[in-house]
N, CA, C and O atoms as a GROMACS GRO file, in nm:
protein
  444
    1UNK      N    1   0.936  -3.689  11.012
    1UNK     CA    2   0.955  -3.564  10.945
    1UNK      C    3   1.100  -3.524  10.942
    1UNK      O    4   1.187  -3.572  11.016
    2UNK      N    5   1.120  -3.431  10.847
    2UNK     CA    6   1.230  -3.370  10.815
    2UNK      C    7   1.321  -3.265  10.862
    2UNK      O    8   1.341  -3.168  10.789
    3UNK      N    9   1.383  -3.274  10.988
    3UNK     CA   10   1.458  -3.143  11.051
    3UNK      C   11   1.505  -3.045  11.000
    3UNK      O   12   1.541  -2.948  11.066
    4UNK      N   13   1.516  -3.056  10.839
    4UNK     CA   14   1.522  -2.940  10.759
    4UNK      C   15   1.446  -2.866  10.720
    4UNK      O   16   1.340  -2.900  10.667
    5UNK      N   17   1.490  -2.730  10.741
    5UNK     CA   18   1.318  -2.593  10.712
    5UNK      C   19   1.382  -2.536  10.619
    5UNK      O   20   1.504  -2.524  10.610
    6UNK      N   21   1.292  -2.494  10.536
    6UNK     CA   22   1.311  -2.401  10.395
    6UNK      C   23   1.424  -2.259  10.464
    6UNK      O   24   1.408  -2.192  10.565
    7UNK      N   25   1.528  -2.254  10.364
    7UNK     CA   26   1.598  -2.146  10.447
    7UNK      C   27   1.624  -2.086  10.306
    7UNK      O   28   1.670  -2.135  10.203
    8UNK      N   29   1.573  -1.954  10.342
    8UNK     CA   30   1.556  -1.843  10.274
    8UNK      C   31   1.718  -1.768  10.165
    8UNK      O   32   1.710  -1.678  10.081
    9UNK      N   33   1.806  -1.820  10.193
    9UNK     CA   34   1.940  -1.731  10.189
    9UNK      C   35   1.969  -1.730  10.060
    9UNK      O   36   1.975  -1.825   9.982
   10UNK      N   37   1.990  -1.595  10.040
   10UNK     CA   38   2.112  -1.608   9.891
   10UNK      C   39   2.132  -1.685   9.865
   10UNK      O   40   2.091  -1.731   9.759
   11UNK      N   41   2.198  -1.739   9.933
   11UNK     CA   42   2.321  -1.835   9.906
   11UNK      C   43   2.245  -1.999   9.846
   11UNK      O   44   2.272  -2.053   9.738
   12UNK      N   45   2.162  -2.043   9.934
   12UNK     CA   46   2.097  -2.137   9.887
   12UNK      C   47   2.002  -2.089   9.712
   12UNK      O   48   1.986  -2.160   9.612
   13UNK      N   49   1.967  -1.975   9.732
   13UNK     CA   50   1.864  -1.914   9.596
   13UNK      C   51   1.951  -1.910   9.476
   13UNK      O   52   1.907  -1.951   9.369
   14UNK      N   53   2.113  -1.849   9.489
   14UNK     CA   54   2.178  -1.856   9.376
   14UNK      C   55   2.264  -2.033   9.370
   14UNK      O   56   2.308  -2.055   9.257
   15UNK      N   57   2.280  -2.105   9.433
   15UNK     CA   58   2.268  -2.239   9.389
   15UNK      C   59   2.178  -2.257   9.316
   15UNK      O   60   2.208  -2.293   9.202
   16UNK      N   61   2.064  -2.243   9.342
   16UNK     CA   62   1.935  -2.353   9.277
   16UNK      C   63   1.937  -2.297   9.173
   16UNK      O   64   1.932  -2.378   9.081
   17UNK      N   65   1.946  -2.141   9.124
   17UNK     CA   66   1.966  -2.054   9.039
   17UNK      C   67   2.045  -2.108   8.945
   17UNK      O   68   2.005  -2.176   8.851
   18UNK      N   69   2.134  -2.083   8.965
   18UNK     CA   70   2.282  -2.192   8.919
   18UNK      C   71   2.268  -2.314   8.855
   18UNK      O   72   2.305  -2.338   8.740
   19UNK      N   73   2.193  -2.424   8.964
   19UNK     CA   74   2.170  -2.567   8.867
   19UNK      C   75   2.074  -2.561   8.802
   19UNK      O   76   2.045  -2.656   8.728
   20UNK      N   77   1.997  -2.454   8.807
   20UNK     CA   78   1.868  -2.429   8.679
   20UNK      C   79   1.931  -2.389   8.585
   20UNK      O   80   1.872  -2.428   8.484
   21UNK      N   81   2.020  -2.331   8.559
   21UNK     CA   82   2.099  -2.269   8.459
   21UNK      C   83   2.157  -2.336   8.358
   21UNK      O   84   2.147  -2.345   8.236
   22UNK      N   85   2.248  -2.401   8.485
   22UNK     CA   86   2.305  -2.563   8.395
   22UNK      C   87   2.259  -2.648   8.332
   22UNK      O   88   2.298  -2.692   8.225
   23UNK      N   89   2.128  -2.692   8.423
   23UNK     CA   90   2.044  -2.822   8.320
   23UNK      C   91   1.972  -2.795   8.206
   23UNK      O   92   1.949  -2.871   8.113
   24UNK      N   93   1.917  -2.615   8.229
   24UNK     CA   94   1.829  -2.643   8.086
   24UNK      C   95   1.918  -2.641   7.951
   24UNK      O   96   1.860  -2.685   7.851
   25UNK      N   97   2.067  -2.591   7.932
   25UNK     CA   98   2.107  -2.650   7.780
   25UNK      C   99   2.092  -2.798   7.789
   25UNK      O  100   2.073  -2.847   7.678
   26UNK      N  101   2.094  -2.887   7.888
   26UNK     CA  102   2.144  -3.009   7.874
   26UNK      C  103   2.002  -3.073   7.862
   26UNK      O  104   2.001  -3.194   7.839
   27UNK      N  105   1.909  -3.023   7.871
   27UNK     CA  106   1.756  -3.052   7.845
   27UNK      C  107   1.689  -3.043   7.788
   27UNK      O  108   1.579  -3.099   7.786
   28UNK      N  109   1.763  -2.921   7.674
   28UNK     CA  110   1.697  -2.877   7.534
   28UNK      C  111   1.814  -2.960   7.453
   28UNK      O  112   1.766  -2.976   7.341
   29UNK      N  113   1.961  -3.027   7.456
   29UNK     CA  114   2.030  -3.121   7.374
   29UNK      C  115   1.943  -3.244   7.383
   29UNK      O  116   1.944  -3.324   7.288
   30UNK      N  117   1.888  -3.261   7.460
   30UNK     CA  118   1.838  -3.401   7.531
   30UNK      C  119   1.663  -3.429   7.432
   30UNK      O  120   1.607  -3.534   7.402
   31UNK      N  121   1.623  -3.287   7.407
   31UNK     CA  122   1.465  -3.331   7.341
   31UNK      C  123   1.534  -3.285   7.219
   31UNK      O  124   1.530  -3.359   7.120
   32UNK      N  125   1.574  -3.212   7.216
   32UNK     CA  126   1.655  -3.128   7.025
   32UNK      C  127   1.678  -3.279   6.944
   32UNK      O  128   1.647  -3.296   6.826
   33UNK      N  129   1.722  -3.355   7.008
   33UNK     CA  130   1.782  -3.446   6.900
   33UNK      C  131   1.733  -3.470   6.779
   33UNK      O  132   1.723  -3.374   6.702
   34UNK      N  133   1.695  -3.593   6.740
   34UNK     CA  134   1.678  -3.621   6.588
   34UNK      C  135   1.518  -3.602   6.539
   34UNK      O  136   1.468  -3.638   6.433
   35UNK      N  137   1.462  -3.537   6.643
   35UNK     CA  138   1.301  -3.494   6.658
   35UNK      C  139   1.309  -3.425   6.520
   35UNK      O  140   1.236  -3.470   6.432
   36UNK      N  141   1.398  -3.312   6.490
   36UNK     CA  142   1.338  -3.198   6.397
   36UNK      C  143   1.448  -3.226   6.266
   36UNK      O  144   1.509  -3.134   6.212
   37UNK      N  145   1.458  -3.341   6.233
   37UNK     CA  146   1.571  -3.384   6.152
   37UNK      C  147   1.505  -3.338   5.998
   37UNK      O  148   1.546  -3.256   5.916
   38UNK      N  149   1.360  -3.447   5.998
   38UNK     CA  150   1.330  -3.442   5.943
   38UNK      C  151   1.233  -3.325   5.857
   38UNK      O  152   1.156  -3.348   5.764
   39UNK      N  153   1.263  -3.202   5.917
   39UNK     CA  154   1.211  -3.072   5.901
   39UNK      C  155   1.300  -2.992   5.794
   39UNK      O  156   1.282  -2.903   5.711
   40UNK      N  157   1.432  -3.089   5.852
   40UNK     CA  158   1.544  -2.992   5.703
   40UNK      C  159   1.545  -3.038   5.605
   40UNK      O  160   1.489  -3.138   5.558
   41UNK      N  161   1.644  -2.930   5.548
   41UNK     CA  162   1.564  -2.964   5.352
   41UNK      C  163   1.654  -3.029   5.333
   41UNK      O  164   1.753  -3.003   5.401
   42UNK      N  165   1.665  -3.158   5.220
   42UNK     CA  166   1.752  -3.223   5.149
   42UNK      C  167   1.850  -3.141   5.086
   42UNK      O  168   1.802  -3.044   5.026
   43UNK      N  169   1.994  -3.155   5.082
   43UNK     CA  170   2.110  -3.051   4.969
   43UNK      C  171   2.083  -3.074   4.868
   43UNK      O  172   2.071  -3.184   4.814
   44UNK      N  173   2.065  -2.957   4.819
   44UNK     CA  174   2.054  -2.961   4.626
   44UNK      C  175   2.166  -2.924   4.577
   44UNK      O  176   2.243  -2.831   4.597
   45UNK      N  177   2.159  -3.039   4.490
   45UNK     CA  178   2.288  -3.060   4.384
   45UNK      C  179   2.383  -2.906   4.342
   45UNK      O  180   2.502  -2.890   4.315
   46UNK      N  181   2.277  -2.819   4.352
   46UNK     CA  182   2.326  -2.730   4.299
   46UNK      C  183   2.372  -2.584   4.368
   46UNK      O  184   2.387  -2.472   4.317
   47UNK      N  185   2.390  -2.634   4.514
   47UNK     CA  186   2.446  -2.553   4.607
   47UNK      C  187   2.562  -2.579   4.623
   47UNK      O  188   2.622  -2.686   4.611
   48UNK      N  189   2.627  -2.394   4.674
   48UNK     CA  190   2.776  -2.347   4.650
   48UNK      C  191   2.844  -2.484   4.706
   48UNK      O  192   2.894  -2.565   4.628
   49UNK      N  193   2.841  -2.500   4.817
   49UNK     CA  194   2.902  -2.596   4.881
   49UNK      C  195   2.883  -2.731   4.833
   49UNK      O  196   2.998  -2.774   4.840
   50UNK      N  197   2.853  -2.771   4.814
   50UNK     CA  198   2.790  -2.925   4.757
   50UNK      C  199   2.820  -2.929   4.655
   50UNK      O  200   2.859  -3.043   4.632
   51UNK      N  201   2.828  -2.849   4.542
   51UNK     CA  202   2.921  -2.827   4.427
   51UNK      C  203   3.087  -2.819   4.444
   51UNK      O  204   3.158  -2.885   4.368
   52UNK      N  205   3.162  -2.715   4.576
   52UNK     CA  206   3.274  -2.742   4.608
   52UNK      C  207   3.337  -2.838   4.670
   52UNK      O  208   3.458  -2.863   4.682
   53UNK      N  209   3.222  -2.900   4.718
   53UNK     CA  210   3.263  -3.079   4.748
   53UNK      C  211   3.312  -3.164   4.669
   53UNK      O  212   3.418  -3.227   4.675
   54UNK      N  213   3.172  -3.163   4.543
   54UNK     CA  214   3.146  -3.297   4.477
   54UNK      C  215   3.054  -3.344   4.506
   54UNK      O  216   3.023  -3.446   4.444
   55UNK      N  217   2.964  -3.294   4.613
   55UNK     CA  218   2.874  -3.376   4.672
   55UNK      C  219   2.804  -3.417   4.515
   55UNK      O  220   2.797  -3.360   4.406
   56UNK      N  221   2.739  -3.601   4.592
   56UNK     CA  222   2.649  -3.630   4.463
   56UNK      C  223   2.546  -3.710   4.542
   56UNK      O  224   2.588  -3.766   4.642
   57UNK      N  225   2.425  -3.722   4.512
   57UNK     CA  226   2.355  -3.833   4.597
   57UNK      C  227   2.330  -3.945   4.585
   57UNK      O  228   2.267  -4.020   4.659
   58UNK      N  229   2.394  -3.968   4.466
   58UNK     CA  230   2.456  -4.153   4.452
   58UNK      C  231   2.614  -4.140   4.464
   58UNK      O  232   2.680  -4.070   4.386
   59UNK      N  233   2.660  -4.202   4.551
   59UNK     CA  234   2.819  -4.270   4.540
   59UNK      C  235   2.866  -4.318   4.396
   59UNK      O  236   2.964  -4.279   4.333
   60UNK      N  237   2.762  -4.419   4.359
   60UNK     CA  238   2.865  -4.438   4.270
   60UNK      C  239   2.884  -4.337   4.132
   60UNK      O  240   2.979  -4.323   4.055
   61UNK      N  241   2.779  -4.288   4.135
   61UNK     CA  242   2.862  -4.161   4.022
   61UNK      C  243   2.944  -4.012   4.068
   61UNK      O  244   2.939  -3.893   4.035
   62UNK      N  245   3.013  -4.087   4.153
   62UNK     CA  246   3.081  -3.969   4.202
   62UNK      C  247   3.240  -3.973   4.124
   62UNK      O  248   3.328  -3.894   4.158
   63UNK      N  249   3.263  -4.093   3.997
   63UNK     CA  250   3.404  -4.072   3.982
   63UNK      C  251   3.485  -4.164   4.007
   63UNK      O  252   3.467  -4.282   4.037
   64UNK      N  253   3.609  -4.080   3.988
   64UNK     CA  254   3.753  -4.168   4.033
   64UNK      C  255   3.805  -4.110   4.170
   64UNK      O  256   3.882  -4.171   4.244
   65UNK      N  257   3.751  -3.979   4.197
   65UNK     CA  258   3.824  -3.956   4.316
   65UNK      C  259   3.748  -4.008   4.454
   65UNK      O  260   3.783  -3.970   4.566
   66UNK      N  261   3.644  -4.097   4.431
   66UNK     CA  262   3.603  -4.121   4.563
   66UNK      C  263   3.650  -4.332   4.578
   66UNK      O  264   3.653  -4.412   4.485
   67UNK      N  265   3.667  -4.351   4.671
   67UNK     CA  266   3.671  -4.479   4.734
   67UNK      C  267   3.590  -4.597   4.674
   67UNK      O  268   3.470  -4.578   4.654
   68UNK      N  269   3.632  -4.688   4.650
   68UNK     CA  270   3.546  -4.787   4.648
   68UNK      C  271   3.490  -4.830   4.813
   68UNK      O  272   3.552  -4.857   4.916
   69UNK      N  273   3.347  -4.820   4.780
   69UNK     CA  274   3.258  -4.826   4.912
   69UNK      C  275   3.256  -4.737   4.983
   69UNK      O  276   3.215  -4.758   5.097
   70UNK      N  277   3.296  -4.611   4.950
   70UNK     CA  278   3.225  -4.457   5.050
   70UNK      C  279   3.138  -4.406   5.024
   70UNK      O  280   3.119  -4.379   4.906
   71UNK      N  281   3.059  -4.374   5.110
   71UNK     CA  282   2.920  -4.326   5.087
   71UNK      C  283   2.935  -4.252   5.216
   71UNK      O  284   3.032  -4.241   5.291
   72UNK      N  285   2.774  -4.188   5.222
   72UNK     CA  286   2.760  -4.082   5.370
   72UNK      C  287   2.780  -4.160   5.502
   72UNK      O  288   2.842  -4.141   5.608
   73UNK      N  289   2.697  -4.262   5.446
   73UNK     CA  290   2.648  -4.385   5.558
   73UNK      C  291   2.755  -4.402   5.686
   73UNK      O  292   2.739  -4.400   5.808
   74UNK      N  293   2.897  -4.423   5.582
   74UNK     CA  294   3.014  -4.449   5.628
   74UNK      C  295   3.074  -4.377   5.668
   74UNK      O  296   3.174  -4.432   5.714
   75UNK      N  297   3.076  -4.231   5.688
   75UNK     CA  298   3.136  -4.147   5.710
   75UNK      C  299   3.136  -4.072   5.848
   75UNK      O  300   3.045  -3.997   5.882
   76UNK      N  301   3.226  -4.094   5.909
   76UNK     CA  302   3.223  -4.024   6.029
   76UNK      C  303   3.172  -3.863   6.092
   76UNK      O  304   3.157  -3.812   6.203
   77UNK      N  305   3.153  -3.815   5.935
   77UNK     CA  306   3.080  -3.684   5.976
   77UNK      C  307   2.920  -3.699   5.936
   77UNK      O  308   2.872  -3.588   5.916
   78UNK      N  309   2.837  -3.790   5.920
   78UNK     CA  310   2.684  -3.841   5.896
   78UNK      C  311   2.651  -3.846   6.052
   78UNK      O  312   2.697  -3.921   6.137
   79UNK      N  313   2.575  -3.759   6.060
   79UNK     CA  314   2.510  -3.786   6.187
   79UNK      C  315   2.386  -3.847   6.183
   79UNK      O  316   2.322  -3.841   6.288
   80UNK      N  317   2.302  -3.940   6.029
   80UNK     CA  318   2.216  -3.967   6.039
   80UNK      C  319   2.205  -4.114   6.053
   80UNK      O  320   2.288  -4.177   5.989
   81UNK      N  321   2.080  -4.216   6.157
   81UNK     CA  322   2.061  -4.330   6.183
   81UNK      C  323   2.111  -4.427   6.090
   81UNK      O  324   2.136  -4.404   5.972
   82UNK      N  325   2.125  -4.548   6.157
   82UNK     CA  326   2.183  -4.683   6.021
   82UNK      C  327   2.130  -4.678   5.949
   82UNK      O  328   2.169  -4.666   5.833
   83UNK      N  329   1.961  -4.691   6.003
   83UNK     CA  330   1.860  -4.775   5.836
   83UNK      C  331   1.824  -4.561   5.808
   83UNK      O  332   1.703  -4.555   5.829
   84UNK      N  333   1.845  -4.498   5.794
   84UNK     CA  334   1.820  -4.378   5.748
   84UNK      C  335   1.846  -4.369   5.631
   84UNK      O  336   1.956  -4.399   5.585
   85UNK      N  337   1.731  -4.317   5.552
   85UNK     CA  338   1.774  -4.278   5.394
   85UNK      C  339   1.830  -4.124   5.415
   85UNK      O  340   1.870  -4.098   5.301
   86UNK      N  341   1.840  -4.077   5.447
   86UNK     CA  342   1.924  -3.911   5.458
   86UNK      C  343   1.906  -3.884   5.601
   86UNK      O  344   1.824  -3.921   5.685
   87UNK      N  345   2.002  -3.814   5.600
   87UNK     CA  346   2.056  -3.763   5.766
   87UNK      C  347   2.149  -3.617   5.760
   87UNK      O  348   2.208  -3.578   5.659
   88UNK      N  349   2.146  -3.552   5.884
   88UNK     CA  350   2.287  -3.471   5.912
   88UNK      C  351   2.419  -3.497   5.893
   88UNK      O  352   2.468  -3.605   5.926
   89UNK      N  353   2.493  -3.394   5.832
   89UNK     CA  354   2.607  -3.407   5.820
   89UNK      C  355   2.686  -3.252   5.892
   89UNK      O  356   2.666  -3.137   5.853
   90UNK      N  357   2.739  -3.278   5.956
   90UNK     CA  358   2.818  -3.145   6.010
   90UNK      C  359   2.902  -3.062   5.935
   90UNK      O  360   2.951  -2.955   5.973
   91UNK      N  361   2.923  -3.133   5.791
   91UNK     CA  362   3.002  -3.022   5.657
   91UNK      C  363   2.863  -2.973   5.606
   91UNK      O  364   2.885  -2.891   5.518
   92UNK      N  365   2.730  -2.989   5.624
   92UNK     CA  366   2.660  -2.948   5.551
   92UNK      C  367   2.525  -2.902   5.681
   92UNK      O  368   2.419  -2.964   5.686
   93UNK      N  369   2.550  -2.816   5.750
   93UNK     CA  370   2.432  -2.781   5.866
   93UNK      C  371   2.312  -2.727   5.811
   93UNK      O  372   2.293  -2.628   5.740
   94UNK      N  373   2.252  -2.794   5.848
   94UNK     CA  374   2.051  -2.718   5.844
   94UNK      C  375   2.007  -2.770   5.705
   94UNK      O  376   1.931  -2.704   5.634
   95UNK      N  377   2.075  -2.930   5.655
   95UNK     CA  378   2.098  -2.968   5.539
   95UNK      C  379   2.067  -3.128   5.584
   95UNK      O  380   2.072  -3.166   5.701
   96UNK      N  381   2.024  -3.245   5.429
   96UNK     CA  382   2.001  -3.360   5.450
   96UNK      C  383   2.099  -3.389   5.384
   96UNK      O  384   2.133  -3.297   5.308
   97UNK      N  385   2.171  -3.495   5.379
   97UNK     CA  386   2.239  -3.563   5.284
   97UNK      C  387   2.182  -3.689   5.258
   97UNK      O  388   2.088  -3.702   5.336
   98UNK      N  389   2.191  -3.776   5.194
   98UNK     CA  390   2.177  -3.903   5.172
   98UNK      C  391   2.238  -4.013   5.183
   98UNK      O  392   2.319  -4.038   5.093
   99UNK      N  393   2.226  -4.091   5.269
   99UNK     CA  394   2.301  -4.170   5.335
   99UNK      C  395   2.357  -4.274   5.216
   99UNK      O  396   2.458  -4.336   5.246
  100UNK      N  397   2.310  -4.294   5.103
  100UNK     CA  398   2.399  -4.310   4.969
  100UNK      C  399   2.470  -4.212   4.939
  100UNK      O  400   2.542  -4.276   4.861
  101UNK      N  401   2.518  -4.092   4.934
  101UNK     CA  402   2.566  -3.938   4.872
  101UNK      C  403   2.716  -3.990   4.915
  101UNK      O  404   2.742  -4.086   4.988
  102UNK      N  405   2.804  -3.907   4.852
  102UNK     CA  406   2.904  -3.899   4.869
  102UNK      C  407   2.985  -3.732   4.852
  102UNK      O  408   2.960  -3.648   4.766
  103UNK      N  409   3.102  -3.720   4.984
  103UNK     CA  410   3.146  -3.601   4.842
  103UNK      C  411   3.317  -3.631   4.937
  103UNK      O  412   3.359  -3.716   5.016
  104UNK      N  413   3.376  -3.496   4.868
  104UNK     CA  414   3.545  -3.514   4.888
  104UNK      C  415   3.576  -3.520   5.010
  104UNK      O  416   3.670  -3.587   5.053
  105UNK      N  417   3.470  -3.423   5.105
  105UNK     CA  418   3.495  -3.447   5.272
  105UNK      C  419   3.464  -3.564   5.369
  105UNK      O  420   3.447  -3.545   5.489
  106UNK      N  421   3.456  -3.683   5.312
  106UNK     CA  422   3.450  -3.825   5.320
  106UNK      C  423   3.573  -3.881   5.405
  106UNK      O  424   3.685  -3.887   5.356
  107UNK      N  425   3.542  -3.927   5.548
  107UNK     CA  426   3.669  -3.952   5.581
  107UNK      C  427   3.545  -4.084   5.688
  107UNK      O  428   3.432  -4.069   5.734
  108UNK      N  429   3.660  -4.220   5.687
  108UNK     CA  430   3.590  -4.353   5.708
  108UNK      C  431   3.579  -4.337   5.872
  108UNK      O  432   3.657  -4.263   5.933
  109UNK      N  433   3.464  -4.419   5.946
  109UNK     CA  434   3.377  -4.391   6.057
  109UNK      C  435   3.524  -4.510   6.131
  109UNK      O  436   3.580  -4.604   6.075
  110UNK      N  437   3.547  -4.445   6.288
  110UNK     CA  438   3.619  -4.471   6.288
  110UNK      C  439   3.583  -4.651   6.376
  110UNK      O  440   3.476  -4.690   6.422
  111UNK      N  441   3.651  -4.688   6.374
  111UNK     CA  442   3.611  -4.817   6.453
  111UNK      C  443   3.608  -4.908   6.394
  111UNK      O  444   3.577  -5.015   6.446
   0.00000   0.00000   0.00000
C-alpha cells in the first residue's frame, strides 16, 4: 500500500483545479478536429470575399494571374486532407473550398 493519504488542502484542490483547466481546451482541439469539417458549407462563387479574391473552384479558369499548377491543394493555407475533394482554408473560416479552387491568396505549401 500507498503511504500517501488523500490530503484535503487548497493548495493541492487549486492544482488539480488548475490542470483541469488546462487540459480541457487541449481536449476539445484534440476531438474538434476534422470530425465537423464536413458540416460546413462549400464557398459560393458569389460571396463578398471569394469574389475579392478571385476565388474560382476550378484552377484552371482562374486566368493569367494565377500560377501554372496552383490550386487549394497546394496551398499552405488549405487545411484540408491530400485525397480531399474540399477542405478548410483559414482565408475563408466556417467555409469549404475545393481542393481544385484557386484564388489570389495562394501562396505555395512550404517544403
Amino acid at each position: 500500500m500507498s503511504d500517501k493519504t488523500f490530503d484535503p488542502s487548497r493548495r493541492n484542490l487549486l492544482r488539480a483545479g488548475i490542470a483541469t483547466a488546462v487540459a480541457v481546451p487541449f481536449a476539445r482541439l484534440a476531438l474538434d478536429g476534422s470530425a465537423h469539417a464536413q458540416d460546413l458549407p462549400k464557398l459560393a462563387l458569389d460571396d463578398p470575399q471569394a469574389k475579392a479574391l478571385q476565388y474560382v473552384h476550378d484552377a484552371s479558369k482562374a486566368g493569367d494571374a494565377r500560377q501554372e499548377g496552383a490550386d487549394c491543394a497546394n496551398c499552405q493555407l488549405y487545411q484540408g486532407g491530400a485525397d480531399s475533394e474540399w477542405g478548410k482554408c483559414s482565408i475563408f473560416p466556417g467555409k469549404l473550398v475545393n481542393a481544385q479552387g484557386w484564388c489570389t491568396a495562394w501562396a505555395p505549401k512550404a517544403g
